[in-house]
ROBA-371297 format. One record per residue (C-alpha): residue in three letters; x, z, y. Coordinates in Angstrom, 3 decimals, decimal comma. Example, Ala and Ser with C-alpha at 12.3 -4.5 7.8 and 13.67 -1.06 7.14 Angstrom:
% ROBA-371297
<node><type>ALA</type><c1>12,300</c1><c3>7,800</c3><c2>-4,500</c2></node>
<node><type>SER</type><c1>13,670</c1><c3>7,140</c3><c2>-1,060</c2></node>
END
This chain:
% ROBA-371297
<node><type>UNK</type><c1>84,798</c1><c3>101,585</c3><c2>118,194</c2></node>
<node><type>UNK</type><c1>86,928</c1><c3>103,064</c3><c2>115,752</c2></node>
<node><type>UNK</type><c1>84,641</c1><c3>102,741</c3><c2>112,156</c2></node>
<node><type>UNK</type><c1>85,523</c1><c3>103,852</c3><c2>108,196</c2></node>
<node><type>UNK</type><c1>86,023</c1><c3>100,135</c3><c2>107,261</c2></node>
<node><type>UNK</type><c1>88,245</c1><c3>99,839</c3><c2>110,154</c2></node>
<node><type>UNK</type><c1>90,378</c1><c3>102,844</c3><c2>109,629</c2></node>
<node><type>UNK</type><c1>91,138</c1><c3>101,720</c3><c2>105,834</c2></node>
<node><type>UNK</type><c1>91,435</c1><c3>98,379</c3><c2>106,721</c2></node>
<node><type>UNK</type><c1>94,416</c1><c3>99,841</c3><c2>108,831</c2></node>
<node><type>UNK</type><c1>96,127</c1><c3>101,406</c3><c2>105,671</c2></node>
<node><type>UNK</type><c1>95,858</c1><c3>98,070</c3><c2>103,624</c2></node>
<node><type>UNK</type><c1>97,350</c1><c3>95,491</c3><c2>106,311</c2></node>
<node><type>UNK</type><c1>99,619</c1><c3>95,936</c3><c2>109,037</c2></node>
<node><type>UNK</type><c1>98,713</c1><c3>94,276</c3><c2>112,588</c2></node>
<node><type>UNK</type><c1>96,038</c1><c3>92,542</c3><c2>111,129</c2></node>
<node><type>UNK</type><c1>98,487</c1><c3>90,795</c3><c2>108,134</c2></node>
<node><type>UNK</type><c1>99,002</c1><c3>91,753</c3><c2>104,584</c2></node>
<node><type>UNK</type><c1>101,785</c1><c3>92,124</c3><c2>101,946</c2></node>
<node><type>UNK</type><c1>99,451</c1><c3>93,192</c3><c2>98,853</c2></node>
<node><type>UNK</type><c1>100,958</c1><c3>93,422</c3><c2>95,308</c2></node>
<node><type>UNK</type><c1>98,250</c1><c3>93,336</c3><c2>92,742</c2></node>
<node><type>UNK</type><c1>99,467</c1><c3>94,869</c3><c2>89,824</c2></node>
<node><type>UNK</type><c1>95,600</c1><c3>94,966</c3><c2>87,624</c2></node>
<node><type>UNK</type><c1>97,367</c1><c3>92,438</c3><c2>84,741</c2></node>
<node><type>UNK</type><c1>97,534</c1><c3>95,465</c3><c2>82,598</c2></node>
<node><type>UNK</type><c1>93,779</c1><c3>94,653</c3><c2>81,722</c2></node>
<node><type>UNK</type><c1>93,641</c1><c3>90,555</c3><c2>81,531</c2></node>
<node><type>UNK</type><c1>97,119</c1><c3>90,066</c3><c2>80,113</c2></node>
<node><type>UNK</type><c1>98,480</c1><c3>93,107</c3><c2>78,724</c2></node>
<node><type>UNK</type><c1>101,597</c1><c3>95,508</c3><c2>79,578</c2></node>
<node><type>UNK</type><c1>103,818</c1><c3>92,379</c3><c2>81,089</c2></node>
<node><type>UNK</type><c1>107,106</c1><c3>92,697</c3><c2>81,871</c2></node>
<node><type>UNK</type><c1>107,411</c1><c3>94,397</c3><c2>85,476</c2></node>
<node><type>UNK</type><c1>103,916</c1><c3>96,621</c3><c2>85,366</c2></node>
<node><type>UNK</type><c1>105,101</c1><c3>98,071</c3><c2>81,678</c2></node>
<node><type>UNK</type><c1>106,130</c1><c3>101,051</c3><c2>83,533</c2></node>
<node><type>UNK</type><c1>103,668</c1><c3>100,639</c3><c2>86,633</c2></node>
<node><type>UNK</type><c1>104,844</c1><c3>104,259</c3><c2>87,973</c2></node>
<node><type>UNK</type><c1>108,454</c1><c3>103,215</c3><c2>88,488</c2></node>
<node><type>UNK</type><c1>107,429</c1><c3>99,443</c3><c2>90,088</c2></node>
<node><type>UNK</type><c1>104,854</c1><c3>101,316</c3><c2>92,439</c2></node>
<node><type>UNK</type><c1>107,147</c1><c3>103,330</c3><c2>94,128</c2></node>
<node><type>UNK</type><c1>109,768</c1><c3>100,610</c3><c2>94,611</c2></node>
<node><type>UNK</type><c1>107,269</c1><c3>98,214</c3><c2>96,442</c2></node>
<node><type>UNK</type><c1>106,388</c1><c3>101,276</c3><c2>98,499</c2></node>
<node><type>UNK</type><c1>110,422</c1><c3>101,521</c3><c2>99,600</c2></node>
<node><type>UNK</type><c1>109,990</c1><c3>98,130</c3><c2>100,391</c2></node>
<node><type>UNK</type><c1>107,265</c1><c3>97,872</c3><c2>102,737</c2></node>
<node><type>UNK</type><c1>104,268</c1><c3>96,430</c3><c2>101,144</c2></node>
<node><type>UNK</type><c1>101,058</c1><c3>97,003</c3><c2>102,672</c2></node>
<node><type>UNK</type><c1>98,774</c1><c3>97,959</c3><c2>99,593</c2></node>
<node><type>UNK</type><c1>99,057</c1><c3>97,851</c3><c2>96,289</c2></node>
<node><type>UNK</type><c1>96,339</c1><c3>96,951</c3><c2>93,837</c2></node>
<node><type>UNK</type><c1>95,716</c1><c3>98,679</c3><c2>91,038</c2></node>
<node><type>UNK</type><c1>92,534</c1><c3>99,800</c3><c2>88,281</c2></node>
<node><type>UNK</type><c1>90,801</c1><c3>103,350</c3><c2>88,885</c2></node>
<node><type>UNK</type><c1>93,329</c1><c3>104,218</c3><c2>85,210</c2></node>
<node><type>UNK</type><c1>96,778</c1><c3>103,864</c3><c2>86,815</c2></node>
<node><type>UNK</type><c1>95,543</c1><c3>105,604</c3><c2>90,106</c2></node>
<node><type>UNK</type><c1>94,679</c1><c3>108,547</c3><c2>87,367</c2></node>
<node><type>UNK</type><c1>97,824</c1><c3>107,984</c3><c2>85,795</c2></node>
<node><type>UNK</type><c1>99,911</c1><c3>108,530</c3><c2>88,884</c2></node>
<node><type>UNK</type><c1>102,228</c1><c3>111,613</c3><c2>89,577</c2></node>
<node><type>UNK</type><c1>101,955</c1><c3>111,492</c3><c2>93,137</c2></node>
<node><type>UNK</type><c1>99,535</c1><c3>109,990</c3><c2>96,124</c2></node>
<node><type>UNK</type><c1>100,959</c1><c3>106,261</c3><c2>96,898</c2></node>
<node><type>UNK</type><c1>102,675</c1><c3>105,871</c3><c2>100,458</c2></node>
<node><type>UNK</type><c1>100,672</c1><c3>102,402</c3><c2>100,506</c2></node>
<node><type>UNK</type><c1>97,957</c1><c3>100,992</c3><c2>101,410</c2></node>
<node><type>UNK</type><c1>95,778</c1><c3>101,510</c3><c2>97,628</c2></node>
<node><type>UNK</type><c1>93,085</c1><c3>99,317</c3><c2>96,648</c2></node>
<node><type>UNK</type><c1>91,129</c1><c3>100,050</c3><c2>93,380</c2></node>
<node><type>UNK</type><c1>89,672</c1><c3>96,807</c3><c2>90,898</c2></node>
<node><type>UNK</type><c1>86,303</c1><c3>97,241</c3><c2>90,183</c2></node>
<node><type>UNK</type><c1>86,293</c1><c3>93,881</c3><c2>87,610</c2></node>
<node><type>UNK</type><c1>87,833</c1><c3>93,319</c3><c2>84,544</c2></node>
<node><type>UNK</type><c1>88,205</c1><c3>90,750</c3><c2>81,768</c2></node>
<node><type>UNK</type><c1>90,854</c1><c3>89,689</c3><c2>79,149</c2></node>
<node><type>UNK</type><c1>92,194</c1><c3>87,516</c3><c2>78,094</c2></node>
<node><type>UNK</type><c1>91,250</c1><c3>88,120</c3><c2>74,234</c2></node>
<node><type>UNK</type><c1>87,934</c1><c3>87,301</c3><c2>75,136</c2></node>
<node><type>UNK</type><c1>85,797</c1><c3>84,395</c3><c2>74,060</c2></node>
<node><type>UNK</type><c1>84,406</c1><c3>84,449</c3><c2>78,057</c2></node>
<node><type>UNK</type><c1>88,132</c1><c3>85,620</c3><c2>79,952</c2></node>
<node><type>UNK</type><c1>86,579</c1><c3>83,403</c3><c2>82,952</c2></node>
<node><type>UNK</type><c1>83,155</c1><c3>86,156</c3><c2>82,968</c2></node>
<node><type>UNK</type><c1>84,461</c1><c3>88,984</c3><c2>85,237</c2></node>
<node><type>UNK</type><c1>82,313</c1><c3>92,096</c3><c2>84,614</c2></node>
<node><type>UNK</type><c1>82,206</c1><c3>94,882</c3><c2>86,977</c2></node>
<node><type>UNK</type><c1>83,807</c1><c3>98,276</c3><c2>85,481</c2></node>
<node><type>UNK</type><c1>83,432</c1><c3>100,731</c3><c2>88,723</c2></node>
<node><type>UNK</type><c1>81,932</c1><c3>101,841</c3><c2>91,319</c2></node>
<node><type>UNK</type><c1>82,449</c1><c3>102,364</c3><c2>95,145</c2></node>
<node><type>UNK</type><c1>82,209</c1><c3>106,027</c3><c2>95,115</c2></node>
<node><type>UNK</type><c1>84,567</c1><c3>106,063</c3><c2>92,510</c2></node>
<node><type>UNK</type><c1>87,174</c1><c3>104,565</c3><c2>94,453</c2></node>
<node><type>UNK</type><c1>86,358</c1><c3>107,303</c3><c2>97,121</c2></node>
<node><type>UNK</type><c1>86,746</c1><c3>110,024</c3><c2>94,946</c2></node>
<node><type>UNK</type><c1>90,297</c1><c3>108,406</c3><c2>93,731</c2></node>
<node><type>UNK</type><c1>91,622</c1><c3>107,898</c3><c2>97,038</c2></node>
<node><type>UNK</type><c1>91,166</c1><c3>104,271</c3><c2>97,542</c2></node>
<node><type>UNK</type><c1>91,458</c1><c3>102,376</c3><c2>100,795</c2></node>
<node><type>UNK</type><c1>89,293</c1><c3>99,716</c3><c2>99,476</c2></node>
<node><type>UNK</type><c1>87,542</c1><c3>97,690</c3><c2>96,678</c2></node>
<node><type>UNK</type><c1>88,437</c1><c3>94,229</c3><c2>94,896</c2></node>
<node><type>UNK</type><c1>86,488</c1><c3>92,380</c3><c2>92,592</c2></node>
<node><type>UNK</type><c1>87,176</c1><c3>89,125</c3><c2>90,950</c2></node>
<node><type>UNK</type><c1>84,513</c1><c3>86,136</c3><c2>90,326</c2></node>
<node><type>UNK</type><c1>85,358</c1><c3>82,920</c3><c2>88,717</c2></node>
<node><type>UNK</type><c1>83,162</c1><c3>80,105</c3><c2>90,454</c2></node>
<node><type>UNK</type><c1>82,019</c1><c3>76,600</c3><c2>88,267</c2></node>
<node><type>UNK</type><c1>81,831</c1><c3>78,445</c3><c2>84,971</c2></node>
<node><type>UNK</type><c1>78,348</c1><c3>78,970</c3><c2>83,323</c2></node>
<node><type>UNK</type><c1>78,634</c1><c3>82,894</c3><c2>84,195</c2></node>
<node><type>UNK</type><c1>79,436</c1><c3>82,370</c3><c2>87,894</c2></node>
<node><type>UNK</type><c1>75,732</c1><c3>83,794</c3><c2>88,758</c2></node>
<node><type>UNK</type><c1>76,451</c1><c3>86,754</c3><c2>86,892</c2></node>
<node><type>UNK</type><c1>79,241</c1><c3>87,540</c3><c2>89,347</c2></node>
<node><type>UNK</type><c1>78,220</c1><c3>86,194</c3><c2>92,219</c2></node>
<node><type>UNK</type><c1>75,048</c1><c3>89,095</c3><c2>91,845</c2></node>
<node><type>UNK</type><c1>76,963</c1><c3>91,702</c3><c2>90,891</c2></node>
<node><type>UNK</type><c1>79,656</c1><c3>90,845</c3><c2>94,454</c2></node>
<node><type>UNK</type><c1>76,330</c1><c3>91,193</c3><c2>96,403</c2></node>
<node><type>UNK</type><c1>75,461</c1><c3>94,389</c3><c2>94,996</c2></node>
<node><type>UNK</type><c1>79,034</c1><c3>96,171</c3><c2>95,882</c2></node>
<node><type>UNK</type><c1>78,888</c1><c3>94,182</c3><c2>99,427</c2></node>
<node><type>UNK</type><c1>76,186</c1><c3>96,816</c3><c2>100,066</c2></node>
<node><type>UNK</type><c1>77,291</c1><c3>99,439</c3><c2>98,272</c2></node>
<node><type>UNK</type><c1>81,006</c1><c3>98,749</c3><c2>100,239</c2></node>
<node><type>UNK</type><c1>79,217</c1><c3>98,956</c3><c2>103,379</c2></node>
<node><type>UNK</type><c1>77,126</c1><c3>101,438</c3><c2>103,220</c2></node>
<node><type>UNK</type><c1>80,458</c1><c3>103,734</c3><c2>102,489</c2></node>
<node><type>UNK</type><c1>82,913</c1><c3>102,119</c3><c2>105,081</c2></node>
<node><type>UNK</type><c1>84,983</c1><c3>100,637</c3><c2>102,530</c2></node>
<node><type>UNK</type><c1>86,699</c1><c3>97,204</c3><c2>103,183</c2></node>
<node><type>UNK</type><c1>85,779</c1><c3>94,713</c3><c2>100,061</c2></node>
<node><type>UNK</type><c1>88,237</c1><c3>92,008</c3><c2>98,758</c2></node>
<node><type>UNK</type><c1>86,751</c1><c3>89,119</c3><c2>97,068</c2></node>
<node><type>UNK</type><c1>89,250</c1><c3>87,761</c3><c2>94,805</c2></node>
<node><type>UNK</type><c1>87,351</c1><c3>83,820</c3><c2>94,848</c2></node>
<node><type>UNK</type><c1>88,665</c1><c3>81,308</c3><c2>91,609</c2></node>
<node><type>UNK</type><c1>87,443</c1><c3>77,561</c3><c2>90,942</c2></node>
<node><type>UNK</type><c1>87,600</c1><c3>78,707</c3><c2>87,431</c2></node>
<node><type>UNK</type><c1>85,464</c1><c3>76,591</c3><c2>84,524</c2></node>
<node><type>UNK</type><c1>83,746</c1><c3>73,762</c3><c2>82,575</c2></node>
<node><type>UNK</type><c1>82,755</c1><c3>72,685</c3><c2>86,390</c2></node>
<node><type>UNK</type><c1>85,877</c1><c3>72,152</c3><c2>88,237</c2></node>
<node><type>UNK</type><c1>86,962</c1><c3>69,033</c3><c2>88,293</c2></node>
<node><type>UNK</type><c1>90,480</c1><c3>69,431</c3><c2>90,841</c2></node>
<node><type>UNK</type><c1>91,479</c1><c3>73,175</c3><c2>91,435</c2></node>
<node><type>UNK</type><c1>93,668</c1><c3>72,278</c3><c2>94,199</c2></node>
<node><type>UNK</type><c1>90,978</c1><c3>70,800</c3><c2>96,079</c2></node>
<node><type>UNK</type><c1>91,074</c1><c3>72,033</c3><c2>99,633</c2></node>
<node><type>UNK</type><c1>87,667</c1><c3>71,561</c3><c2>100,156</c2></node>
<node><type>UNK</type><c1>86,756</c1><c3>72,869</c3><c2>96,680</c2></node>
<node><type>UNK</type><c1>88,846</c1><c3>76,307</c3><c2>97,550</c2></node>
<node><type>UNK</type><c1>87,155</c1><c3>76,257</c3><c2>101,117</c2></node>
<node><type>UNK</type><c1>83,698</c1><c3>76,318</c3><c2>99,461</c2></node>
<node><type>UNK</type><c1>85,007</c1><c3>78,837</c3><c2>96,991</c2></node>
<node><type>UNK</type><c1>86,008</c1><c3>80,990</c3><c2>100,217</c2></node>
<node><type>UNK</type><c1>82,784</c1><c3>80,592</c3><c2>102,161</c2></node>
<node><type>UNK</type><c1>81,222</c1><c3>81,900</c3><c2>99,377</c2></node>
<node><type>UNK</type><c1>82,939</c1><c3>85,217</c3><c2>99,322</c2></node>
<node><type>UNK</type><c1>82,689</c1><c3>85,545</c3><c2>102,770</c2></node>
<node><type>UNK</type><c1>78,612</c1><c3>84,941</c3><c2>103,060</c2></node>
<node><type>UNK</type><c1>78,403</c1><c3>87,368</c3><c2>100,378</c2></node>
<node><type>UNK</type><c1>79,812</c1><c3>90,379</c3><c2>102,252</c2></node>
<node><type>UNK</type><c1>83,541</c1><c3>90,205</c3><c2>101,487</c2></node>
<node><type>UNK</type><c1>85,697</c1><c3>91,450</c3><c2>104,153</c2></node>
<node><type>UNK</type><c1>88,701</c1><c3>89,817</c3><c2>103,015</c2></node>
<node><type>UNK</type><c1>88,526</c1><c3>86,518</c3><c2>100,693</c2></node>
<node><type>UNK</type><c1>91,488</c1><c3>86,259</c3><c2>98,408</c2></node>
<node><type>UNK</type><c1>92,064</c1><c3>82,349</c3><c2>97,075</c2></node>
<node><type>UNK</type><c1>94,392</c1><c3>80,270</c3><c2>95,597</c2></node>
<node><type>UNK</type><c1>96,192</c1><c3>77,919</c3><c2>98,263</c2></node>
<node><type>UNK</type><c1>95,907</c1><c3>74,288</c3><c2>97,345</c2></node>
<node><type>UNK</type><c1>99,333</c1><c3>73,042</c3><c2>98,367</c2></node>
<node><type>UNK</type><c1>102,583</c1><c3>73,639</c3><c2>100,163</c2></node>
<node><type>UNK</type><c1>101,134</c1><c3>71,987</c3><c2>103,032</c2></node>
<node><type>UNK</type><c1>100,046</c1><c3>74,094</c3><c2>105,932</c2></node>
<node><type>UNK</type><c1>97,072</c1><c3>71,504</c3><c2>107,241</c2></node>
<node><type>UNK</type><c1>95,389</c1><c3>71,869</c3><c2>103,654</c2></node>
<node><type>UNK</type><c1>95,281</c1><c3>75,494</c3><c2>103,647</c2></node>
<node><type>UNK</type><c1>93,611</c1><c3>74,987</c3><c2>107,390</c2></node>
<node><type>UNK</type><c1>90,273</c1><c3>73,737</c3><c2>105,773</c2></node>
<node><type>UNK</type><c1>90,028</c1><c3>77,238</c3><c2>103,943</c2></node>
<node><type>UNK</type><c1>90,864</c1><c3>79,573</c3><c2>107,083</c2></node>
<node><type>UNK</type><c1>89,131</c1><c3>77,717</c3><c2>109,467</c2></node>
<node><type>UNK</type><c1>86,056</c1><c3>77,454</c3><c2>108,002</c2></node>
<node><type>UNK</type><c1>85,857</c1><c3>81,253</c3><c2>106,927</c2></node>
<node><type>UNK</type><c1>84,457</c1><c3>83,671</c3><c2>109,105</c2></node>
<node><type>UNK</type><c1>86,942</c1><c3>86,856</c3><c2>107,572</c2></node>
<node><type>UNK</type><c1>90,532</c1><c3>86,697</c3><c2>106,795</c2></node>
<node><type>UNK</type><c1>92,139</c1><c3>84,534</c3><c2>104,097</c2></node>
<node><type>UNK</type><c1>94,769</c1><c3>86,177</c3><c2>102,061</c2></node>
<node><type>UNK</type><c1>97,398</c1><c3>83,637</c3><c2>99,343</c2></node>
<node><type>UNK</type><c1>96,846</c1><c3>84,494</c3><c2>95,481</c2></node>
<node><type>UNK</type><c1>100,674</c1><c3>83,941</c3><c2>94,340</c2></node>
<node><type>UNK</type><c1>99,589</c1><c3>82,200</c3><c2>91,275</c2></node>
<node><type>UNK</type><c1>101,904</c1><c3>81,838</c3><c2>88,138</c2></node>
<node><type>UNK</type><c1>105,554</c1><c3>83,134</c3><c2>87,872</c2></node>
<node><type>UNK</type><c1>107,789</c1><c3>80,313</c3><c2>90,706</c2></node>
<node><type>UNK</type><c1>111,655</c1><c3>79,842</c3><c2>88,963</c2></node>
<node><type>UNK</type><c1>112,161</c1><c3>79,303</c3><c2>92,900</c2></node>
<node><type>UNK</type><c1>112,446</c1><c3>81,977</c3><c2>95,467</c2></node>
<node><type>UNK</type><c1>112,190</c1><c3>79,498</c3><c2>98,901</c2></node>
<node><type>UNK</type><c1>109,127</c1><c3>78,240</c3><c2>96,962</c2></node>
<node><type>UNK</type><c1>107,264</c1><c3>81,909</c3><c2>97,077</c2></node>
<node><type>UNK</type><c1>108,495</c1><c3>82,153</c3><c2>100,576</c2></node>
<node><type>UNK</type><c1>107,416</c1><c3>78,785</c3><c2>102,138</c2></node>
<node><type>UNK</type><c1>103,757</c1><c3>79,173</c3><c2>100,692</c2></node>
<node><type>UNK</type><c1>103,956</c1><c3>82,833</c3><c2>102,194</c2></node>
<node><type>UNK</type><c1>105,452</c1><c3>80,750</c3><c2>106,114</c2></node>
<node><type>UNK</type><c1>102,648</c1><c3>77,766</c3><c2>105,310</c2></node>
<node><type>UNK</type><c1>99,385</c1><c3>80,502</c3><c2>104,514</c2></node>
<node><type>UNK</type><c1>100,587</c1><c3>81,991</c3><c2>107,928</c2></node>
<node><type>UNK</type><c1>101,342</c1><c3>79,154</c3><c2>110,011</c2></node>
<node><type>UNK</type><c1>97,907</c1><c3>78,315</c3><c2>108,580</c2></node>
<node><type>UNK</type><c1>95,606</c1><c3>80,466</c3><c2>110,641</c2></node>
<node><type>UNK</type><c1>95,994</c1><c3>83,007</c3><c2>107,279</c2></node>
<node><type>UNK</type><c1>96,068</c1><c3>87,194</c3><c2>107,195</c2></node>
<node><type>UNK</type><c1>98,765</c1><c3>87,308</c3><c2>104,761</c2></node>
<node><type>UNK</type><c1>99,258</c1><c3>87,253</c3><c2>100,619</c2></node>
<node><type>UNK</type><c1>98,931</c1><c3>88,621</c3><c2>97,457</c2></node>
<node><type>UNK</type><c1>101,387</c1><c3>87,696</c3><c2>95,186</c2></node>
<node><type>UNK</type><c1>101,899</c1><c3>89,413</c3><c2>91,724</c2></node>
<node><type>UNK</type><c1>104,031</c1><c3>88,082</c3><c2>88,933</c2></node>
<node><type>UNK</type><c1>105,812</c1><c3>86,959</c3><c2>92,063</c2></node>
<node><type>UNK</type><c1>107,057</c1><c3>89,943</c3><c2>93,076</c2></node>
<node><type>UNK</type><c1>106,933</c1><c3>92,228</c3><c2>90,028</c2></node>
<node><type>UNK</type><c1>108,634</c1><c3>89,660</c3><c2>87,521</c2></node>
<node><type>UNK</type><c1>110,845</c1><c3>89,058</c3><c2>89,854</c2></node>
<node><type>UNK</type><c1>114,631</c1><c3>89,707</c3><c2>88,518</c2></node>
<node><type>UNK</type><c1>115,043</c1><c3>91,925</c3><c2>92,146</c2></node>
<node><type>UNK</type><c1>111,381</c1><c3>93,181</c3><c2>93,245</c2></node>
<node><type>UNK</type><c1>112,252</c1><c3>95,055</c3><c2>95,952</c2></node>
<node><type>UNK</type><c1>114,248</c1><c3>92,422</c3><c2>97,971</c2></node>
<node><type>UNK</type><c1>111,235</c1><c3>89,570</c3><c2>97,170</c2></node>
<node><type>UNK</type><c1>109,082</c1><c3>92,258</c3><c2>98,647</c2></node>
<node><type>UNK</type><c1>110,910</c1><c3>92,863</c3><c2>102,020</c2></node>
<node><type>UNK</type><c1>111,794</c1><c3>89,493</c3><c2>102,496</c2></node>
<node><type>UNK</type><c1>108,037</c1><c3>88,350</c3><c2>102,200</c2></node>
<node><type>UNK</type><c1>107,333</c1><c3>91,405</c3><c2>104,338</c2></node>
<node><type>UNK</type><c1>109,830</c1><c3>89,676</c3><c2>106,715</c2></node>
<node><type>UNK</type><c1>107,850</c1><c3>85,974</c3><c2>106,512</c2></node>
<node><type>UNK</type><c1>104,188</c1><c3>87,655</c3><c2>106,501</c2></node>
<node><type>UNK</type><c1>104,452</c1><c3>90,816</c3><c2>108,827</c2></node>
<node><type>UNK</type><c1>107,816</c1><c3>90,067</c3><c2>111,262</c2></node>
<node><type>UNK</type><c1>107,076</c1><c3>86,032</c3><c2>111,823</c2></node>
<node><type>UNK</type><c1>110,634</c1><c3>85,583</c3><c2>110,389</c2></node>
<node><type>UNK</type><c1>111,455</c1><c3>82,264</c3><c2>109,118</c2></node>
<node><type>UNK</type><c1>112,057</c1><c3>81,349</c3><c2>105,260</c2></node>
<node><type>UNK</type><c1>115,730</c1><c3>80,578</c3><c2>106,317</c2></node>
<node><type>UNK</type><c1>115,961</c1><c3>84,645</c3><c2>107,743</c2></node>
<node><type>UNK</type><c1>114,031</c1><c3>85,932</c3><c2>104,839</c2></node>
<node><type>UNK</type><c1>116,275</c1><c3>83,887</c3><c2>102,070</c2></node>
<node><type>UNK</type><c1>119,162</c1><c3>85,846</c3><c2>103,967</c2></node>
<node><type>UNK</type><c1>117,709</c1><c3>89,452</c3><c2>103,142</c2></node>
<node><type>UNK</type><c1>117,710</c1><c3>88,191</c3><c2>99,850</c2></node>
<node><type>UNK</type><c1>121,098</c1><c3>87,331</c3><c2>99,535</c2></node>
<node><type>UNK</type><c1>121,572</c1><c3>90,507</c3><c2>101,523</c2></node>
<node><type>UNK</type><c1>120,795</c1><c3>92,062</c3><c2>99,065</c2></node>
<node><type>UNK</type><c1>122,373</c1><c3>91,101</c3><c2>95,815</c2></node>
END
């Protein structure tokens, strides 16, 4: 049965795997260097073959023309200016993504922090709202706070993931623990929806972005969403298709690091 959650979930991921750049730094970090003009880095990631793109409800308003990606609108926001940057609030609204265009919804919530209940309510509440519209939700899951004792914990990111999922995410979005392909196994076996790679800080080491892109999929994972990654990057484009190559083709790192050179 062909459904609205299925249909979008089409335009965001491409035979069930996903090359999404989230570009929604603007917010928690400020105009960075590769989304300062957001226009111009949009339509190169489309050239190269990304499946979405995600981005707040202000740059889709800001755009000259419909994206020829996959678009997914942020509905949660903090900064980093802010004596709480850890407490994600919610800033919009699934029928505002409708009206924009969007293919589907993101939010962000920072788990082992004293405001963690505060998000973990408010993903609930556009869970529902997500399916009563047909809209495929993205939980962006962090082990963010005073209560974390190891981030890379594999079982502390699988609990982290489990908790997106029983809350109605459709896609759980989490930080992968290592390099190591039968660590990131705890997390996508034990959630029942796909597991998408955050990309983390800015890697020196282009292999390094495209062996945790081989490991997340040799790993039972959907695919990843690397940022600073891809838009930092001294040659976006090319870091784009050759992740597109690892993620979406099953090419290996060694073929990939060859469109890369390719390309210079």
């Amino acid at each position: 049965m062909v459904w609205g959650k299925r249909v979008r979930l089409s335009r965001i991921m491409e035979s069930g795997k996903m090359v999404c750049v989230p570009m929604d730094h603007g917010v928690s970090s400020g105009p960075l260097k590769g989304i300062d003009r957001i226009r111009e880095m949009i339509r190169m990631l489309e050239s190269a073959g990304v499946t979405a793109i995600l981005i707040h409800k202000g740059i889709i308003k800001s755009l000259d023309e419909p994206p020829r990606t996959g678009l997914i609108m942020h509905a949660s926001a903090s900064t980093s200016l802010s004596t709480s940057p850890n407490w994600k609030v919610r800033v919009a609204s699934v029928e505002e993504a409708i009206r924009l265009g969007a293919d589907a919804v993101s939010v962000h919530v920072n788990i082992g922090n004293r405001d963690e209940q505060d998000m973990l309510r408010k993903l609930g509440a556009i869970a529902d709202e997500c399916d009563a519209w047909g809209v495929p939700l993205i939980a962006m899951m962090y082990p963010r706070g005073e209560n974390i004792k190891d981030p890379n914990d594999p079982q502390v990111i699988a609990h982290i993931a489990r908790v997106g999922a029983e809350l109605g995410a459709d896609i759980v979005k989490v930080p992968m623990p290592s390099f190591n392909p039968d660590d990131i196994r705890v997390i996508t076996e034990s959630c029942p929806v796909p597991v998408v790679a955050a990309g983390g800080p800015k890697m020196d080491d282009d292999r390094k972005v495209l062996e945790l892109a081989k490991a997340v999929v040799d790993a039972g994972g959907a695919g990843v969403t690397f940022g600073r990654n891809v838009f930092q990057h001294e040659r976006p484009d090319a870091i784009a298709r050759a992740l597109r190559a690892v993620v979406i083709e099953g090419k290996s790192v060694e073929d990939a690091m060859m469109i890369l050179r390719e390309r210079r």
